[in-house]
Every structure is written in C-alpha cells, then in structure tokens.
VEXMI-466033 format. One record per residue (C-alpha): z, y, x; residue in one letter. Coordinates in steps of 0.02 Angstrom, whole numbers, plus 50000, padded with zeros to 5 digits. Each point is the difference from the previous one (the first is absolute). Last residue first. Layout:
<pts>
<pt <Z, Y, X>, a> ...
</pts>
This chain:
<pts>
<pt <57227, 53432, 52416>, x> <pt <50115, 49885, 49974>, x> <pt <50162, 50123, 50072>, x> <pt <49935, 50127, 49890>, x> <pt <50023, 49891, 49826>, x> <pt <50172, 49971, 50050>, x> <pt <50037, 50181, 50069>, x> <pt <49921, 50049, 49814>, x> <pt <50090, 49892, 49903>, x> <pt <50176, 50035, 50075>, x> <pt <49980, 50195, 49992>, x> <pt <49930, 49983, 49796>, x> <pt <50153, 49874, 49979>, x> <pt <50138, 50087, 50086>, x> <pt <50065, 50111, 49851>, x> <pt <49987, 49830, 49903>, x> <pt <50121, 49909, 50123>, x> <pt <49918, 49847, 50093>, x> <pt <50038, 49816, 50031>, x> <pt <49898, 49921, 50124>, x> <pt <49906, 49876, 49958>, x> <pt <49798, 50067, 50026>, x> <pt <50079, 50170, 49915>, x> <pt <50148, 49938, 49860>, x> <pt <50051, 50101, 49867>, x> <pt <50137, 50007, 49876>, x> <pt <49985, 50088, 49840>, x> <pt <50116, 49952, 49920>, x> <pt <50168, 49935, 50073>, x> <pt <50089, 49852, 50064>, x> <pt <49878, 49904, 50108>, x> <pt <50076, 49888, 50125>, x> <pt <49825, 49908, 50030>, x> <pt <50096, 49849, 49925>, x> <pt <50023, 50098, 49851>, x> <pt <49811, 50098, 49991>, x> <pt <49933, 49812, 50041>, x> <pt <50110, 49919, 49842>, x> <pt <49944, 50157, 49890>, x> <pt <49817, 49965, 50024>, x> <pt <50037, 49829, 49973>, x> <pt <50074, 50042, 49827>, x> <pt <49842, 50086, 49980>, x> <pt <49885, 49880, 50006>, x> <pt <50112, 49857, 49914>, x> <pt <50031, 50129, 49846>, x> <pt <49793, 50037, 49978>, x> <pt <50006, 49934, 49822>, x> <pt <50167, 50047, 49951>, x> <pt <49944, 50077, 49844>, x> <pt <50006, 50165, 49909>, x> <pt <49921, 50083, 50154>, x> <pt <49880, 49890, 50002>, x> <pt <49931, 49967, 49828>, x> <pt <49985, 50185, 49994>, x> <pt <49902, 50018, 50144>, x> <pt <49913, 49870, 49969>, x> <pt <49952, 50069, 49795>, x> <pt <49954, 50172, 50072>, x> <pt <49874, 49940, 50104>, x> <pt <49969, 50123, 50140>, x> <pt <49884, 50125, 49993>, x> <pt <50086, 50144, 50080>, x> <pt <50049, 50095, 49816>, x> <pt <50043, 49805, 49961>, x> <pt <50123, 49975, 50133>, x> <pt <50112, 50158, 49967>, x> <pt <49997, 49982, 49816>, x> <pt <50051, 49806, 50033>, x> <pt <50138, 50061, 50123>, x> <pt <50050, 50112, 49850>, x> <pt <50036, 49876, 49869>, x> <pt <50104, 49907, 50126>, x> <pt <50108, 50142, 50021>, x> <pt <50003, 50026, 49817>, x> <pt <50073, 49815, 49976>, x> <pt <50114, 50024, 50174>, x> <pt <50088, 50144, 49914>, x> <pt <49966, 50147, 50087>, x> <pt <50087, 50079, 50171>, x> <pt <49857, 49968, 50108>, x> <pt <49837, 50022, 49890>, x> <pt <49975, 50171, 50003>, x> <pt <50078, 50035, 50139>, x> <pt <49912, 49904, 50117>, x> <pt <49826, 50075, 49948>, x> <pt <49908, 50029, 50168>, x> <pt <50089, 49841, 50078>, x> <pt <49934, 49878, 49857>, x> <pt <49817, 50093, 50018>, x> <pt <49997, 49966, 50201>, x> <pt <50058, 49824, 49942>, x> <pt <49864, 49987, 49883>, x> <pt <49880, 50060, 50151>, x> <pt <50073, 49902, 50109>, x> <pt <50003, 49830, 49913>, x> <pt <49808, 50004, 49907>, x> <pt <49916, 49836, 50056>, x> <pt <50009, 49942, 49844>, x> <pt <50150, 49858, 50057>, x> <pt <50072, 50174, 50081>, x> <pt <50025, 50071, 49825>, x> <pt <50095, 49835, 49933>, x> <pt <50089, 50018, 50178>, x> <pt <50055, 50174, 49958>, x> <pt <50066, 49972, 49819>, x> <pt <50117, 49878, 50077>, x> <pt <50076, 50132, 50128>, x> <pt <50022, 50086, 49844>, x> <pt <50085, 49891, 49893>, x> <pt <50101, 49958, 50151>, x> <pt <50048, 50163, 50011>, x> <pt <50034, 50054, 49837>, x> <pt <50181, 50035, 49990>, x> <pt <50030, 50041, 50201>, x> <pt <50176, 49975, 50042>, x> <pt <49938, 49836, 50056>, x> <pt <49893, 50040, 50130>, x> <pt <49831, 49940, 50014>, x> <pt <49915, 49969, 50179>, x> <pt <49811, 49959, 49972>, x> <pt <49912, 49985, 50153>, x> <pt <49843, 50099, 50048>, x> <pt <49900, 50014, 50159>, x> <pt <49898, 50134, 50058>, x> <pt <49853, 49937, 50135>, x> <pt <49953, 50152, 50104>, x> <pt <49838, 50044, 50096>, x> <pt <49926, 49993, 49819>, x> <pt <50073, 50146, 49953>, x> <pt <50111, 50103, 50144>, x> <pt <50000, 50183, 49929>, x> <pt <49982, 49958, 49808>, x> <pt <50132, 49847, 50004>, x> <pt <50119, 50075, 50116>, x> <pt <49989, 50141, 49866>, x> <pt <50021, 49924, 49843>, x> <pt <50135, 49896, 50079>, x> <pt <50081, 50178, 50049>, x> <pt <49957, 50062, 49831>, x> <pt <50077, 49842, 49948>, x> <pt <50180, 50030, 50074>, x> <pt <50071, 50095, 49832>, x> <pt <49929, 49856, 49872>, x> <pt <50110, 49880, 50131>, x> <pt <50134, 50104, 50013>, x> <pt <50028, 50019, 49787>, x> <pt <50007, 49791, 49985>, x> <pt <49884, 49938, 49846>, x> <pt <49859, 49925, 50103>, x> <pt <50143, 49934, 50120>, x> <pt <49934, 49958, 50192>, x> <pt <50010, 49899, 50142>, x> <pt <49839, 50073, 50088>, x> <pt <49903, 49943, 50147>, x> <pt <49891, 50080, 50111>, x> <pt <49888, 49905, 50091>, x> <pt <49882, 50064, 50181>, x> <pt <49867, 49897, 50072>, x> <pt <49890, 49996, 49816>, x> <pt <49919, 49829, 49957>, x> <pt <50133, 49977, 49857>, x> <pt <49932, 50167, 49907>, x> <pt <50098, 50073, 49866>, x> <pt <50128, 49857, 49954>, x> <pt <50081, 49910, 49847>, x> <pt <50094, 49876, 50069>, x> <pt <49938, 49829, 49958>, x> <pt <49979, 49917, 50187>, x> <pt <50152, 50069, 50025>, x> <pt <50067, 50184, 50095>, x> <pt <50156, 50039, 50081>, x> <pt <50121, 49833, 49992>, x> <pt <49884, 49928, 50091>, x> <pt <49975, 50131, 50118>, x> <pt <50164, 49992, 50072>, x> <pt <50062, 50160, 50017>, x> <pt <49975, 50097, 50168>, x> <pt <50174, 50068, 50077>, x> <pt <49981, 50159, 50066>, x> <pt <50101, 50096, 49899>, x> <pt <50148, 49869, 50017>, x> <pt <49966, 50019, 50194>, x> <pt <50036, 50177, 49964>, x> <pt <50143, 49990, 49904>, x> <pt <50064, 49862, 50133>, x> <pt <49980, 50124, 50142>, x> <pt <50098, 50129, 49925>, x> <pt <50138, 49892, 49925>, x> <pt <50023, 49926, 50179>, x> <pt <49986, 50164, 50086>, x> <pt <50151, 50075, 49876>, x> <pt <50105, 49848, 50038>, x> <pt <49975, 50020, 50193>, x> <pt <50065, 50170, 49981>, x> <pt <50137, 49950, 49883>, x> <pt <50052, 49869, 50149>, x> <pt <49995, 50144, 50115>, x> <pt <50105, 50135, 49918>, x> <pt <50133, 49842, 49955>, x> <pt <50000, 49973, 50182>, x> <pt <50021, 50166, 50056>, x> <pt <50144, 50029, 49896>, x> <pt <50098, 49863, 50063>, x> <pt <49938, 50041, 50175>, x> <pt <50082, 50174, 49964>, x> <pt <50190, 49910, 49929>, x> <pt <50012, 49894, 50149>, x> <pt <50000, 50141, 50105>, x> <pt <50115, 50093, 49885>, x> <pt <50135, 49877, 50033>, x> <pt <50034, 49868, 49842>, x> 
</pts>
C-alpha cells in the first residue's frame, strides 16, 4: 500500500467518526426532545394538583428512595413559586430494593382517599429514616403515627399498607413509568418531556413563561 493510499485511508476513518459523533449528538438531543405520550403520563386517577393548569409536572417516584426525599425542596419549591399556574402530578414508581415501599406507597393512597396525599407524603419524606430500614410491622406502625398526627384514620392507613388494596393502581403506575423508559427515582417529566432534577426549577419556569 503507497502512502497515498495510506492518507485517504486515514481520512476516511477521521470522517466516518466525524459523522458518527454528529449522529450521536443529534440523536441525544432529539431523545431530549422527545414528548412522552401523555397517556402513559397522567390518568384519569392520578393524583394531581390542579388538572385545569397549562403547565404538568409529573413524578415517577419512590417514597422510601434517598433522591427523591433529596429533590423535594425543589418540588417544594416549583410548587411555592408556580402554585396554581402548575398542575404536579404523582405516580408511584417502587423499587424493589426498597423494603417498605409498597407498604408505603399504599399508606399514601389510604391518606389521599381523605384528601390528605401530600401532606402525608411531605411527612413520609421528612422522616425517611426512621421508617426505611425497619421491619415492615414497625414501618407500618409508623405510617399510622404519621397519618393520625395529620388527621387521617389510623385504621386505613393501616389496613392499607398491610394489604394489597390499591395493588391494580399502582401496578399501573409502574406499567406507565416502564413503558415511559423509567429506570430511576425521581424522574420527572415537564408537559412530556423528560427532565433532570437540577433542571426542574429552569424547566418549570420557561414552561410556565412561555403561557403567559
């Protein structure tokens, strides 16, 4: 092979990383762009803020998962900066490796049935570690502790988070957070599109902005 041969070689392979490089570029941000079908977002029985609002956040979360109690002072303050102008969406995302969970995420539906979900799950966050790493028993004893200092029935939210009673619910939940290719907790979505927690105040606000 003569050295000529050898350069356009070389030039080639520069060229066809090149073009590589833009594809994986432009596809990342396509991918970022993408809006998720809305569907799969929020259901007629997804626990929401305000429905009539122009602007939904959505949350695939884990009450017992570390990131999400360390991303609600950024909930908190979406929700104090934007109020009614936004409509905050929950879905219940469980993970496994996550003892009480379920019992949890349970809890949290008894609380919502009284009108109470936020604030109990405000609560829930607040005291993760008290109730994360303990047997499910004391766990549950606590959720009722939690729900009766807010005035929630003690007996639901025990009934609930010893049962399956709300298991369809949030089994769909889970289904939407899959098919939405949601892996981790907390994962947010800002009218569909998927965004990081450092980017959620930013993301809210040009959202809300661009209504006005």
């Amino acid at each position: 092979m003569n050295t000529e041969s050898k350069v356009l070689i070389a030039i080639a392979a520069v060229v066809t990383v090149a073009v590589g490089i833009l594809l994986v570029v432009n596809g990342g941000k396509d991918d970022a762009a993408k809006v998720a079908d809305p569907g799969k977002l929020v259901r007629s029985d997804s626990i929401q803020t305000n429905p009539k609002a122009k602007v939904t956040v959505v949350e695939f979360a884990d009450l017992q998962c570390p990131a999400c109690a360390a991303a609600q002072p950024t909930v908190q303050q979406v929700k104090k900066q934007f109020g009614d102008r936004v409509n905050f969406v929950w879905r219940h995302f469980p993970l496994s490796i996550h003892q009480n969970a379920q019992a949890a995420a349970h809890a949290a539906e008894a609380a919502n049935e009284q009108g109470k979900f936020f604030p109990y799950t405000d609560k829930l966050f607040a005291s993760q570690e008290a109730w994360s790493e303990v047997a499910n028993a004391n766990a549950i004893q606590l959720f009722v502790s939690y729900g009766t200092g807010l005035g929630v029935d003690g007996a639901a939210i025990k009934d609930a988070a010893s049962g399956q009673k709300y298991k369809t619910k949030i089994k769909k939940d889970m289904a939407d957070g899959e098919a939405l290719q949601v892996v981790s907790t907390p994962t947010f979505f800002v009218d569909g599109k998927r965004v990081d927690t450092s980017q959620l105040l930013q993301a809210v606000s040009e959202a809300v902005n661009q209504q006005k």
